[in-house]
C-alpha angles and dihedrals in degrees: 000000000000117000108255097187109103107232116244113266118254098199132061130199107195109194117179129160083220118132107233104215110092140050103245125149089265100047094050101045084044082060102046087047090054093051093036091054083050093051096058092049115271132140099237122197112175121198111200125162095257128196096186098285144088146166119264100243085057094054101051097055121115101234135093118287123219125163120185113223118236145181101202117070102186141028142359085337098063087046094062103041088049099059096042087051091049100049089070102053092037085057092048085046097053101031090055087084092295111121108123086060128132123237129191140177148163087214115104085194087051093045092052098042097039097049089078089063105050135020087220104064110146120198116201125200138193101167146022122292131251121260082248101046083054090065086061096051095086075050097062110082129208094268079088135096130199135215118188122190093232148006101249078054092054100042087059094052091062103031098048092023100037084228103168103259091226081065097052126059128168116237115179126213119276149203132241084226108198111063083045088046093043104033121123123239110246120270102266085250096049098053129096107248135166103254104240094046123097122218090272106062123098117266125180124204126213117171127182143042101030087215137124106239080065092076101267086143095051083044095054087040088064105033083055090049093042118051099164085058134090133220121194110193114188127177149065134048134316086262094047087053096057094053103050094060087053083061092077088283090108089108140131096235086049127091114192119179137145131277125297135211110279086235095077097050096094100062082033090059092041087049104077136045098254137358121225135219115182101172111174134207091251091070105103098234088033087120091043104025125125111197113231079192096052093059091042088049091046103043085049095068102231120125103269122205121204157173116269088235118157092237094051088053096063091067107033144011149197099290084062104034146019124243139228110208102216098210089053101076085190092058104098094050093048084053098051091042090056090045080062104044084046120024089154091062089041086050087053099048081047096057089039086058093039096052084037091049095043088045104057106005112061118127087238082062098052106041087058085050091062090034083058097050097044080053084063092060 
């Protein structure tokens, strides 16, 4: 009886309209998916509007590199140059004998022009679409498949777009678990501290987007309320600095300065007694969001403190974090005080996240996750 089961691809063309010159979340999370998909053996050729720069981590991958070329640099503009110019190479990619390919983007434009071309397009998703993209969606056949960052996220695909459950699957953010896991605290010298507070003292970490719908306001709220405690705020530009300490961070027991190489994230997030992620509902993505901080905090092993968010409480619960409740404006300081009455119990909720996290929310998992689901197709 002939086997009806599609094999799984082993090769991945990865196509995003995404600028590869900053470390930003996306582009992150765009790079550990490209050398997670090569660890597990693929053959990865990833297709990115390039202007003659990237990132390092990009760089160094061991995949195939190809820019495409183009004029327009922002916009709709850029949009649209960059998908007429794909289609061309991503026809020359799947025609030379490489049918059974893979191919996977966060680009709508890339997903309803490429579909045409393979049966296995998968469209991947981490927030709401545009009114216009919403228009699209009666374009984009069967032939797709959809990954969306989270369940609450998938759930609102089929239920508001009428997409077929069996095309859409949720697959969370992850963690390459070992250098988080592994890393070594700073140096006390070389780590960031609040002048005036010796090595004992609590300090909290919290590291990205200087902005307020990331909880500033809940930071300089407890670092008000708790002067023998110390916050450490790392993240954003010169500029971005200086306005967050305008907003009430201008304190003796607070450390504000710009953002640092990812690299060092690791040692940062193994440097302090506890990380937080405040994450408040005026962020956009706030109903729909997967943290690529939360997994690195939690595969890191140090007590993480974090917004009650739907989307947070997919992946974790009490017995790993602890939990700011966001209509208790006190919340953040009652946590922090109990991190301090019990940092045994806080140690213990720590190891339960970090086994929880490098057990189901490595990047290897989830790239044969999405390898899995493109098979299906």
């Amino acid at each position: 009886m002939p086997n009806l089961v599609s094999p799984l691809p082993t090769s991945v063309i990865v196509a995003n309209n995404m600028i590869m010159e900053a470390e930003t979340a996306h582009v992150l999370q765009t790079c550990q998916m490209l050398a997670a998909f090569a660890r597990i053996g693929c053959h990865v050729t990833y297709l990115w509007p390039g202007y003659g720069r990237t990132v390092d981590v990009l760089a160094g991958l061991p995949i195939d590199h190809r820019p495409i070329h183009c004029r327009a640099r922002y916009g709709k503009t850029r949009y649209a140059e960059f998908t007429a110019r794909l289609m061309p190479e991503l026809h020359r990619l799947i025609g030379n004998g490489n049918r059974d390919a893979m191919v996977m983007s966060r680009s709508l434009g890339v997903a309803l022009a490429g579909q045409w071309l393979t049966p296995r397009l998968v469209l991947e998703l981490h927030q709401d679409l545009s009114p216009v993209a919403r228009r699209v969606v009666p374009l984009l056949g069967r032939r797709i498949r959809w990954v969306a960052i989270s369940g609450s996220l998938r759930t609102h695909l089929i239920q508001d777009y009428r997409l077929p459950p069996g095309r859409v699957v949720a697959c969370h953010d992850a963690v390459d678990f070992a250098p988080f896991a592994q890393a070594e605290p700073l140096p006390m010298a070389d780590r960031p501290w609040p002048a005036g507070l010796g090595p004992e003292a609590p300090v909290h970490l919290y590291y990205g987007t200087l902005r307020p719908e990331r909880g500033l306001d809940l930071i300089a709220r407890a670092a008000r309320d708790l002067p023998d405690h110390g916050f450490v705020l790392i993240g954003g530009t010169p500029a971005e600095v200086e306005a967050a300490r305008a907003r009430d961070l201008d304190r003796p027991n607070v450390v504000v300065q710009p953002a640092v190489a990812h690299a060092l994230i690791p040692r940062l997030l193994r440097s302090y007694g506890s990380v937080l992620l405040p994450y408040t509902r005026a962020v956009a993505t706030h109903r729909w969001m997967s943290p690529l901080k939360l997994f690195e905090v939690l595969a890191s092993g140090t007590p993480t403190v974090v917004s009650r968010l739907g989307p947070v409480t997919e992946v974790v619960n009490d017995d790993q974090v602890a939990f700011i409740d966001l209509d208790d404006p006190e919340s953040l300081t009652t946590q922090l005080r109990a991190l301090k009455q019990s940092p045994e119990a806080a140690l213990i909720r720590a190891d339960r996240g970090q086994k929880w996290v490098g057990e189901r929310y490595t990047w290897d998992q989830r790239a044969r996750d999405i390898l899995a689901l493109a098979g299906g197709c």
